[in-house]
Every structure is written in structure tokens, then in C-alpha cells.
C-alpha atoms as a printed R data frame, in Angstrom:
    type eleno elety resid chain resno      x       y       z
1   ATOM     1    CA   UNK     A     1 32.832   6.921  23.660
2   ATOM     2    CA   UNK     A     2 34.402   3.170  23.893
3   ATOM     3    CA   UNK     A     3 37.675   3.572  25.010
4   ATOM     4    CA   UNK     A     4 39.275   1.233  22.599
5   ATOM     5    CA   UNK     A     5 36.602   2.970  19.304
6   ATOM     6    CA   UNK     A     6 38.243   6.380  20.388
7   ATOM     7    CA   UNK     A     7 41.787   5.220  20.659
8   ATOM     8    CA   UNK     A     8 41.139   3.984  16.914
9   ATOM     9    CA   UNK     A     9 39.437   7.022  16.006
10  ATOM    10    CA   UNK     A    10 42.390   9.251  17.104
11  ATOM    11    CA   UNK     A    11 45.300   6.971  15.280
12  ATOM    12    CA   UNK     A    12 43.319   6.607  11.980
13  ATOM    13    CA   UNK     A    13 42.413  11.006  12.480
14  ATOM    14    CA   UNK     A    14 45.940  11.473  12.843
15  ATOM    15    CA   UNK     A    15 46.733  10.140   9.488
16  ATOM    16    CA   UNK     A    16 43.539  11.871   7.705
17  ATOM    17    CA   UNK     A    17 42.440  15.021   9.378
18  ATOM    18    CA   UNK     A    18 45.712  16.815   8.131
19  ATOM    19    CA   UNK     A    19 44.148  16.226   4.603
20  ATOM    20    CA   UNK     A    20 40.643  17.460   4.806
21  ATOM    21    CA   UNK     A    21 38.982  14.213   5.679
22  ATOM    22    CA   UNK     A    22 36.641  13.493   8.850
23  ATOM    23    CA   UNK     A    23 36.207   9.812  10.580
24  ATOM    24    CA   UNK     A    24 32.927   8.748  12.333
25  ATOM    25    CA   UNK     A    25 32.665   5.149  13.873
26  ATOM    26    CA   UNK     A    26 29.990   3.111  13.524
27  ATOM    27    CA   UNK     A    27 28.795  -0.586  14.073
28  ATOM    28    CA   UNK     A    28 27.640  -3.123  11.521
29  ATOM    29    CA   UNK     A    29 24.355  -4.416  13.088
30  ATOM    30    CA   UNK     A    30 23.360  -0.324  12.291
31  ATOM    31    CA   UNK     A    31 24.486  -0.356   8.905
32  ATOM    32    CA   UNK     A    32 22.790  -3.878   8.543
33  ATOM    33    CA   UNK     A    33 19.569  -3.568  10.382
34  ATOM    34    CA   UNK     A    34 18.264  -0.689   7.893
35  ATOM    35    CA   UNK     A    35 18.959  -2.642   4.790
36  ATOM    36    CA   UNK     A    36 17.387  -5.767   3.044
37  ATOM    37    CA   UNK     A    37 19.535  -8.986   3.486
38  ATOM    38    CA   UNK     A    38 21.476  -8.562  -0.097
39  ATOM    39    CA   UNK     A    39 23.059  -5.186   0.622
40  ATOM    40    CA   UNK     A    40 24.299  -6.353   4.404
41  ATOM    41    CA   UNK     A    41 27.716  -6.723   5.129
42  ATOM    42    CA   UNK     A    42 29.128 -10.061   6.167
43  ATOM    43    CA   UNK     A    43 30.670  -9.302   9.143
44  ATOM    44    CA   UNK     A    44 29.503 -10.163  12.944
45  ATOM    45    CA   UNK     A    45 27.234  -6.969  13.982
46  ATOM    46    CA   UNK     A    46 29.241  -5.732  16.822
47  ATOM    47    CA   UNK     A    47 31.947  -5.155  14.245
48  ATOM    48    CA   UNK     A    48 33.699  -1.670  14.299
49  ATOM    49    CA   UNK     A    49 33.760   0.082  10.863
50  ATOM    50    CA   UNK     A    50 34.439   4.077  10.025
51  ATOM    51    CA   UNK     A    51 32.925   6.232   7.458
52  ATOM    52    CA   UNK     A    52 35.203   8.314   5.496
53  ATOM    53    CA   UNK     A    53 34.172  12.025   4.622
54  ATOM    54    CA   UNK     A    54 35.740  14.499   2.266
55  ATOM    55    CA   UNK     A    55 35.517  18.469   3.095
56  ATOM    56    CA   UNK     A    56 36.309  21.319   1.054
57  ATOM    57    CA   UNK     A    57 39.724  21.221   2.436
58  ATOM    58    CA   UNK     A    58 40.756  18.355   1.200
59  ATOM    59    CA   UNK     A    59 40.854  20.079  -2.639
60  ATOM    60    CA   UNK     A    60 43.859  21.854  -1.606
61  ATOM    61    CA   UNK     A    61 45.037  19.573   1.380
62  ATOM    62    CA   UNK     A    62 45.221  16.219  -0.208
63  ATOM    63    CA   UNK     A    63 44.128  16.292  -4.285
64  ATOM    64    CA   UNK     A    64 46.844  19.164  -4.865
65  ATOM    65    CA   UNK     A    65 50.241  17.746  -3.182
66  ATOM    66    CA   UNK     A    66 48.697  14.276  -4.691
67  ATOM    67    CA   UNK     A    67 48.898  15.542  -7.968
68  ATOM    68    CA   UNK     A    68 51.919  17.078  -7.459
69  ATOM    69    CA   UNK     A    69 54.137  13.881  -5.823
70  ATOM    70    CA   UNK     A    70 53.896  11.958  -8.774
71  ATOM    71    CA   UNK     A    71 51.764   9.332  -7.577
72  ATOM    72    CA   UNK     A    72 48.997   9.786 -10.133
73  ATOM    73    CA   UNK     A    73 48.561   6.839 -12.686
74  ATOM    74    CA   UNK     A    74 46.639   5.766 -15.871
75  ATOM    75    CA   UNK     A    75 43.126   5.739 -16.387
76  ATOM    76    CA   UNK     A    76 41.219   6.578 -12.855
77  ATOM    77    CA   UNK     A    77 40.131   9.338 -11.566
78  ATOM    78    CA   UNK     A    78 42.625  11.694  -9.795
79  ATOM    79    CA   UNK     A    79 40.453  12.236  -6.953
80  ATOM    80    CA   UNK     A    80 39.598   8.625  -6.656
81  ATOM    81    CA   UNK     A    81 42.915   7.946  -6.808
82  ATOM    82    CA   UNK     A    82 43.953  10.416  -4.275
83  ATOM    83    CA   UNK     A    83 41.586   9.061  -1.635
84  ATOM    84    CA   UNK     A    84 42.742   5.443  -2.098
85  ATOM    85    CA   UNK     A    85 46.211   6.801  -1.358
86  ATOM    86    CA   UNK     A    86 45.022   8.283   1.519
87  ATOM    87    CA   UNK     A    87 42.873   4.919   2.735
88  ATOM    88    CA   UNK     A    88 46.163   3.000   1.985
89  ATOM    89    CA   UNK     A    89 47.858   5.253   4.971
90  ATOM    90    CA   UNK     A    90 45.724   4.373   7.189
91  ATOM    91    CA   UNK     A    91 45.866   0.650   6.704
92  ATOM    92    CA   UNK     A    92 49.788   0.900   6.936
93  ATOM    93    CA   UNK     A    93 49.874   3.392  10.006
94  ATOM    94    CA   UNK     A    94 47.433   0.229  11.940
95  ATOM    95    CA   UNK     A    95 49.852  -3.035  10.515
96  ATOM    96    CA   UNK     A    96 48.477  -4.764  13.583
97  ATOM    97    CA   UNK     A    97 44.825  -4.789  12.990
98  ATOM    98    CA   UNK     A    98 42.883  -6.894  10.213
99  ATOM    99    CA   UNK     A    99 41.324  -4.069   7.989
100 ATOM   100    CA   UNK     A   100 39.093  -3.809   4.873
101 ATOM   101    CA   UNK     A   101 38.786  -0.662   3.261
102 ATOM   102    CA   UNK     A   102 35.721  -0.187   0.955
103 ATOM   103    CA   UNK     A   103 35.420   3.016  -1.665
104 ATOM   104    CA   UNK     A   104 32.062   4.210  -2.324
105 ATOM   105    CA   UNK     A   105 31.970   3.469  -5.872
106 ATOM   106    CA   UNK     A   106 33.157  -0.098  -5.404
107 ATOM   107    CA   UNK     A   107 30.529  -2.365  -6.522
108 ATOM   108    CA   UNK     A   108 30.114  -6.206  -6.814
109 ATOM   109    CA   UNK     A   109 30.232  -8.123 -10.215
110 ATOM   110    CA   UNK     A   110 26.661  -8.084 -10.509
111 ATOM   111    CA   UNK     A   111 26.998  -4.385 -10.257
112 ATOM   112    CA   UNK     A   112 25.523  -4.087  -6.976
113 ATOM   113    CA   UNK     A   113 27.376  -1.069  -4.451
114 ATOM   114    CA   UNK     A   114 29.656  -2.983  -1.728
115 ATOM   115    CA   UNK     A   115 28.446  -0.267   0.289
116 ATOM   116    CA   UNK     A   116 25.587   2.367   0.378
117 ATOM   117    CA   UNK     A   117 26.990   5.140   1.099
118 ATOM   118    CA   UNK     A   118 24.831   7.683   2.605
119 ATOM   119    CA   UNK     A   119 22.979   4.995   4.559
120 ATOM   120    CA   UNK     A   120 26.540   4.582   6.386
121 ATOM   121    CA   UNK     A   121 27.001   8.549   6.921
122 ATOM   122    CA   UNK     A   122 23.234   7.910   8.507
123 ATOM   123    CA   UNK     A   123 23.737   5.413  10.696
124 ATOM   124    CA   UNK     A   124 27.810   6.571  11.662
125 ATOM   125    CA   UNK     A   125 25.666  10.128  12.779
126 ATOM   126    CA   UNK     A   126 28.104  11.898   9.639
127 ATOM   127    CA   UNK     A   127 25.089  13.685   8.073
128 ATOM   128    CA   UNK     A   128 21.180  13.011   7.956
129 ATOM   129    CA   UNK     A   129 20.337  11.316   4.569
130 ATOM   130    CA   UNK     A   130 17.192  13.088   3.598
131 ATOM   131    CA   UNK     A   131 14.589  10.437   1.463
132 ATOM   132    CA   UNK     A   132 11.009  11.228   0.300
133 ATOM   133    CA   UNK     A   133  9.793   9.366   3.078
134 ATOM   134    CA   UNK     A   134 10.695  12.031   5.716
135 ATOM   135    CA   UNK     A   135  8.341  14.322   4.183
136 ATOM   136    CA   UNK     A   136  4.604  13.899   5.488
137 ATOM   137    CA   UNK     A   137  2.581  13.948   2.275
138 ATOM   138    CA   UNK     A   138  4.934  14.304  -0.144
139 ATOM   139    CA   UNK     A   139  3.995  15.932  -3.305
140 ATOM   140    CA   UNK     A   140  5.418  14.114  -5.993
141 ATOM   141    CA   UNK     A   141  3.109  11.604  -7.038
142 ATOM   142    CA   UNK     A   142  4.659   8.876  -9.331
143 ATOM   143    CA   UNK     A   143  7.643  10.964  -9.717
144 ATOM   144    CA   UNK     A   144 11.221   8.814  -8.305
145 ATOM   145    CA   UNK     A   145 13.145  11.058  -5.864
146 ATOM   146    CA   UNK     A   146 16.619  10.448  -4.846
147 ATOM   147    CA   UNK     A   147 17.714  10.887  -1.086
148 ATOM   148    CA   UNK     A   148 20.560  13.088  -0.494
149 ATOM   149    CA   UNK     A   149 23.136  13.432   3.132
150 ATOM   150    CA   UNK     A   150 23.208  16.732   4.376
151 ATOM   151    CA   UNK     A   151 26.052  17.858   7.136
152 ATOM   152    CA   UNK     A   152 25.684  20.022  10.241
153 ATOM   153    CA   UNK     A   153 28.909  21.934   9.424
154 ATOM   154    CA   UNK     A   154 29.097  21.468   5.302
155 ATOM   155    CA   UNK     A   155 25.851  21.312   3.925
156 ATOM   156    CA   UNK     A   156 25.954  19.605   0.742
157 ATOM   157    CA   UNK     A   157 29.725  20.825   0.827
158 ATOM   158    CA   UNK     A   158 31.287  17.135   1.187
159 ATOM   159    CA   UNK     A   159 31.618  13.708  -0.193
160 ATOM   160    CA   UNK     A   160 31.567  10.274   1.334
161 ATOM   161    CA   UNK     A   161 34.987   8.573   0.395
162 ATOM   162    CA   UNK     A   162 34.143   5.089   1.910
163 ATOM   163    CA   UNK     A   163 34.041   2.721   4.706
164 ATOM   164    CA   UNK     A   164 37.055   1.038   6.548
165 ATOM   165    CA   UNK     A   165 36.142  -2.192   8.246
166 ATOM   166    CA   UNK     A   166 37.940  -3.962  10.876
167 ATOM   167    CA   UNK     A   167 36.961  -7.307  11.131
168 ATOM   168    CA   UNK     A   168 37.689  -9.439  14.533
169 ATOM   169    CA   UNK     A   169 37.497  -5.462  16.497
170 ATOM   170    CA   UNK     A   170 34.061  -6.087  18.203
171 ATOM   171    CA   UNK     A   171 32.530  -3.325  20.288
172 ATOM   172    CA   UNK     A   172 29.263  -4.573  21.497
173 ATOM   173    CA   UNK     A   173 28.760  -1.859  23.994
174 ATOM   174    CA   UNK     A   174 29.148   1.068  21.634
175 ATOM   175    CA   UNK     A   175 25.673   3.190  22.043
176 ATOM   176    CA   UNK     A   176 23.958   4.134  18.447
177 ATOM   177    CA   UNK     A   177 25.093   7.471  17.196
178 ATOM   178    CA   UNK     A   178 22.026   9.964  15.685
179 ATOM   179    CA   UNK     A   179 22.888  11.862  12.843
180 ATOM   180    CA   UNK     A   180 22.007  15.810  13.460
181 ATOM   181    CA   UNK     A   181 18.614  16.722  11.808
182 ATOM   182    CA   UNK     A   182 19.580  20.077  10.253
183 ATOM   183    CA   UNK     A   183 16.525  20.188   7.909
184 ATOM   184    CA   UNK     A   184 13.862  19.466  10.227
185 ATOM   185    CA   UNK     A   185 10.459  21.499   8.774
186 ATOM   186    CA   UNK     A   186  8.308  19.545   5.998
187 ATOM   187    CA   UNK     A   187  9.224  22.397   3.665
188 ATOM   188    CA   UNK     A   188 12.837  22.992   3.920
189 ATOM   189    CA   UNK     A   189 12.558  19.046   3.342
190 ATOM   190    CA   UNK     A   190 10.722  19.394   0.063
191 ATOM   191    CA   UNK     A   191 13.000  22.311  -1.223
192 ATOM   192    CA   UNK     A   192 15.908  20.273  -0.180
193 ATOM   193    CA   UNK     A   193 14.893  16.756  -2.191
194 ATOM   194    CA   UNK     A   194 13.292  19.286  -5.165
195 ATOM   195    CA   UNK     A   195 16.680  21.270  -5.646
196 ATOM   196    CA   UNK     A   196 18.970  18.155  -5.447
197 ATOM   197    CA   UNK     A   197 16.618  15.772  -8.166
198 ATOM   198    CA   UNK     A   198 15.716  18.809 -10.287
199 ATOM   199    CA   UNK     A   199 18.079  21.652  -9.747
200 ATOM   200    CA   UNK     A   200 21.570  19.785  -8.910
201 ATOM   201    CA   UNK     A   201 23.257  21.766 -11.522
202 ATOM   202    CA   UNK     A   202 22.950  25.373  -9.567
203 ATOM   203    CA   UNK     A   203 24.748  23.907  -6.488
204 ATOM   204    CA   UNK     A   204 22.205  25.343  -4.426
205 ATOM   205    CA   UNK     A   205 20.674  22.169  -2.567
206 ATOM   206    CA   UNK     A   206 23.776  22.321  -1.161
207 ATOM   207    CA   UNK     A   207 23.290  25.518   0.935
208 ATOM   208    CA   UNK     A   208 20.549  23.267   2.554
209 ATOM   209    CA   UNK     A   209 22.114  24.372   6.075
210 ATOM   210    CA   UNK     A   210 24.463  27.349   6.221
211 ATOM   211    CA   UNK     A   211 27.905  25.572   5.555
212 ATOM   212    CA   UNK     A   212 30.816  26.738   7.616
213 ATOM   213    CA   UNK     A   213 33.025  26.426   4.096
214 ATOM   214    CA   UNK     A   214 32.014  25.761   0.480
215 ATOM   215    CA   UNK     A   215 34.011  24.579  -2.193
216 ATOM   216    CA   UNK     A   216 35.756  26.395  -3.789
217 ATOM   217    CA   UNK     A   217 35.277  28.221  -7.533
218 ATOM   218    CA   UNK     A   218 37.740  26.485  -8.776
219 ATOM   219    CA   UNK     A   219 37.371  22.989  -7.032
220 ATOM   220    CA   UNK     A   220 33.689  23.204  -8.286
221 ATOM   221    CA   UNK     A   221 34.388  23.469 -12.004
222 ATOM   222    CA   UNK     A   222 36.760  20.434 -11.538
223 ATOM   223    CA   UNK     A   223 33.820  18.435 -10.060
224 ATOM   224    CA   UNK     A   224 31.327  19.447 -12.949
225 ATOM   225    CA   UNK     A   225 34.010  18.326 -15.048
226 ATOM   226    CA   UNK     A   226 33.166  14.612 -16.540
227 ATOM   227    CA   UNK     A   227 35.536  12.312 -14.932
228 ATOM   228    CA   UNK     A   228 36.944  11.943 -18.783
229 ATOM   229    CA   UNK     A   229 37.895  15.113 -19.093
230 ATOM   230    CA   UNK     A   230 39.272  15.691 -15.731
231 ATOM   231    CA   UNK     A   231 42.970  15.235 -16.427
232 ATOM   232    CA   UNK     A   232 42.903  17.651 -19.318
233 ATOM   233    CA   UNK     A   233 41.180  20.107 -17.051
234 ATOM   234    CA   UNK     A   234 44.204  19.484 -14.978
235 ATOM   235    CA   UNK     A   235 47.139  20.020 -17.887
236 ATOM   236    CA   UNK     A   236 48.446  16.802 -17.208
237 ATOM   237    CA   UNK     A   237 49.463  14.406 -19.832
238 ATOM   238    CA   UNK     A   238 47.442  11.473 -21.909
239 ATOM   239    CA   UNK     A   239 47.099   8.780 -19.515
240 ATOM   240    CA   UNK     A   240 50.003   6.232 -19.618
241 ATOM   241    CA   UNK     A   241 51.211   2.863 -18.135
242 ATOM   242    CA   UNK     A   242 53.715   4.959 -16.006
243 ATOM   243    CA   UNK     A   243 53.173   7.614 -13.099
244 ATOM   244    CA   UNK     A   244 52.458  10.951 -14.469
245 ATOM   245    CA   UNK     A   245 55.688  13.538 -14.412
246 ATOM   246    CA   UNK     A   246 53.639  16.437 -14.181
247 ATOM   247    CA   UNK     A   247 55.707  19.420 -12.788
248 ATOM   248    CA   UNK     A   248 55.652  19.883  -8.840
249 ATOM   249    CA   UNK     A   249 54.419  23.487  -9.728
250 ATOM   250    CA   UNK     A   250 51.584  22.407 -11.569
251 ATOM   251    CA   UNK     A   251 48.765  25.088 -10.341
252 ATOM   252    CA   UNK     A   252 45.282  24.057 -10.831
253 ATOM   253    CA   UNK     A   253 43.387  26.760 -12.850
254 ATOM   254    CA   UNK     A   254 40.309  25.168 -13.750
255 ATOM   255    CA   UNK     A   255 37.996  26.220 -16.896
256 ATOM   256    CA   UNK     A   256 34.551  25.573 -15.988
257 ATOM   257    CA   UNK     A   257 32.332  22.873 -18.318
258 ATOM   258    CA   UNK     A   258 29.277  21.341 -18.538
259 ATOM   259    CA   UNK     A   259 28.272  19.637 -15.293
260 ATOM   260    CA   UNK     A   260 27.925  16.184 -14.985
261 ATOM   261    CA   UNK     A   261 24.819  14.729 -13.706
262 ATOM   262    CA   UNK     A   262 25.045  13.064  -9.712
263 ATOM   263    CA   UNK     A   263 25.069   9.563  -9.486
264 ATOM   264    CA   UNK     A   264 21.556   8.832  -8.389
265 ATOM   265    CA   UNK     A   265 20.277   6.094 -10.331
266 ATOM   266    CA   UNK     A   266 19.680   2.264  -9.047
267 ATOM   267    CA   UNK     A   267 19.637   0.139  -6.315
268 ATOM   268    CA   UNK     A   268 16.684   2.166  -4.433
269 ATOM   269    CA   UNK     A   269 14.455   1.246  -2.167
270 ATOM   270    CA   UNK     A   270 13.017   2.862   0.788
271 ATOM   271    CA   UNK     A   271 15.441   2.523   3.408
272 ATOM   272    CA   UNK     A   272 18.528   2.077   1.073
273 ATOM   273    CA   UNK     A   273 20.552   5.324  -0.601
274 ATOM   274    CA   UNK     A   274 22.142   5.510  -4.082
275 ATOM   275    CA   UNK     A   275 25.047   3.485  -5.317
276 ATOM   276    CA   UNK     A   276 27.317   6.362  -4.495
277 ATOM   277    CA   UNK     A   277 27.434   9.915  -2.696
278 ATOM   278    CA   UNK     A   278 25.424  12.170  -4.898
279 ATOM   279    CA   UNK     A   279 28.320  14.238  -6.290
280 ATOM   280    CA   UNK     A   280 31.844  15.024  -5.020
């Protein structure tokens, strides 16, 4: 690797890896090159970016103490919340370097995604993002299928948080990175895209590859949880204008409920990927 990419790597790791989040570098001319002109981003192509990932750690890691330090305000979602935090660090542990930091459910007035998620875990080499057209023949007729990003170590077991860019670092040397194909055979392909459009709700597409750690019981009702209904799942108090004062031993028994469905509708074409990551 670059010398300066994995002397950036390491500083912006150090702040996130303690909290259950992994960094993978990437360039902009890959991001760029597999998308139509109106989803590019407006940087010079040899500019350095990193994709942000979520594990299961980061439940107990970084969305518990959040909740706990007080830090938690009105209206958006804890774990949203949480992860800007977290982005935040990073930008103030690098005061020296021009950075953009871009959350995967930002989107533009017009309502199109800043950033497509999934084709960034592709192209950083995060996790393989799985569309109908990697399956030969496919057999759903005029039926709309939804790609999904699969890990080598997680599975389905993780969530892209978002991308930070730092425009005016240029790395035009930096070789293309190939995501890991763990789902290589035509059918595993097919059972993969089938359970993930049509069976989301089981958690099973997830188990796509055997995962080194799932989420947790309790971390998965909190994610089937509506967003507006997360923070009474929580105990915590009506959203205010203040911080919440919820009590430093706040422990997060969660009741499950009804599962929300992913975010998988819009913006498609082939060689673009949802407006988000397809669940937490």
C-alpha cells in the first residue's frame, strides 16, 4: 500500500477501530468510473476517500457508551447520531488535512444519495455488492431486484456508515483494490438476491457467507425497530431541544417489534446500488 494512504489509514483506525468500525481506502476515478455522470463525485479522480463500515461490535463499543455520555439529542436517530460523533473524531484527530465526511443517508435537495453506498464498499474492496446482473440467466423476469454487499468476515452482519473525502490528498499510484467474491456459484447468487428482496425479514440472507460474529439478539430487535420508535425501545425520554439525561446505567434490554423494511427503493440502475446500505 501507498505509503502516505497507509499512514492515513492507521491515524483515522486509531480513532475508529476501538469502536467497532473498519476503514478501507479507495480512489475517486473507481467510485466515478462505475457510475453515470449525475451520481459522480466532484473531486479530481486520484483523490483519496475511505469507506466507513459498522460491525457487530460497534452495538456495544460505540452506540452504548454514546448513549450513555449524554451526547444524544432531539429528533435523529441514535445510531445515526452515534456514527456522526464518531466521523466528527476523526476530522478533529487530522486538523491539518481538508476533509469531507459524507453519511450514507445524506442525499441532495433533489433527493438524490450524495453517495451510493455499496458501490463505494465495491470499489474500496469492503464487501462484493451482489446485483442481478452477476447471475447468468437470471430468473426473475420483469421482477426489480435490489443488489445487496456481502463481507468476507460479516456476511450481511454490517452496515456502511459513509465516506470521508479528502480533497487536495491525491494518490495517483494507488493500485485498484478487488472486493473478495464470497458468493461465487450462480446459485448461492440467486438464493442470496431471493432471500434479501423477498425474505429480508428472517435475517437469513445475511448468513450468505459464514460470519465470524452476528449481531446480537438484542442489537437485532433494535434494528427492526422503526427509527420512530427507537428511543422508546431505548427508555429514554421524549425527544427535546436539550441533550438527553438518561442515566449512565441505562442497560439496553430491547423488546423485539415489527421489522422495518430495508431501504431499497430508487435511484437504480445497473451499475449503481440503493440510496443507502440495505439495513443496519
Amino acid at each position: 500500500m501507498d505509503p502516505q494512504v497507509a499512514d492515513l489509514k492507521q491515524k483515522i483506525e486509531t480513532t475508529l477501530s476501538p469502536f467497532g468500525f473498519e476503514v478501507y481506502p479507495f480512489q475517486v476515478a473507481w467510485y466515478n468510473a462505475l457510475l453515470p455522470p449525475a451520481f459522480h463525485l466532484p473531486l479530481p479522480g486520484p483523490t483519496l476517500a475511505f469507506l466507513v463500515l459498522s460491525t457487530p461490535a460497534m452495538f456495544d463499543k460505540a452506540l452504548k457508551p454514546f448513549l450513555q455520555s449524554c451526547h444524544l439529542q432531539s429528533l435523529t436517530d441514535p445510531v445515526d447520531q452515534c456514527v456522526a460523533y464518531h466521523l466528527d473524531r476523526v476530522r478533529e484527530s487530522l486538523p491539518e488535512l481538508q476533509m469531507e465526511v459524507i453519511a450514507d443517508y445524506e442525499v441532495h435537495p433533489n433527493r438524490r444519495p450524495k453517495i451510493l453506498a455499496q458501490t463505494a464498499a465495491h470499489v474500496a474492496g469492503a464487501a462484493y455488492y451482489y446485483q442481478r446482473q452477476d447471475v447468468e440467466a437470471d430468473p426473475w423476469g420483469t421482477q426489480h431486484i435490489s443488489g445487496v454487499c456481502i463481507h468476507p468476515r460479516f456476511g450481511g452482519w454490517f452496515a456502511i456508515r459513509g465516506v470521508v473525502l479528502l480533497p487536495g490528498v491525491e494518490v495517483p499510484d494507488l493500485p485498484p483494490t478487488k472486493p473478495l467474491d464470497s458468493v461465487p456459484t450462480r446459485a448461492d447468487r440467486i438464493a442470496l438476491l431471493e432471500g434479501f428482496n423477498f425474505h429480508w425479514r428472517d435475517w437469513t440472507y445475511r448468513d450468505a457467507v459464514t460470519p465470524q460474529e452476528r449481531y446480537s439478539e438484542e442489537q437485532k430487535a433494535y434494528f427492526s425497530t422503526p427509527p420512530a420508535q427507537r428511543l422508546a425501545l431505548l427508555g429514554l425520554a421524549q425527544p427535546s431541544e436539550h441533550p438527553s439525561s438518561s442515566s449512565p446505567d441505562l442497560l439496553l434490554t430491547l423488546i423485539p417489534n415489527k421489522p422495518q423494511n430495508p431501504r431499497t427503493q430508487g435511484w437504480f440502475s445497473l451499475r449503481t446500488s440503493p440510496p443507502t446500505t440495505p439495513g443496519p
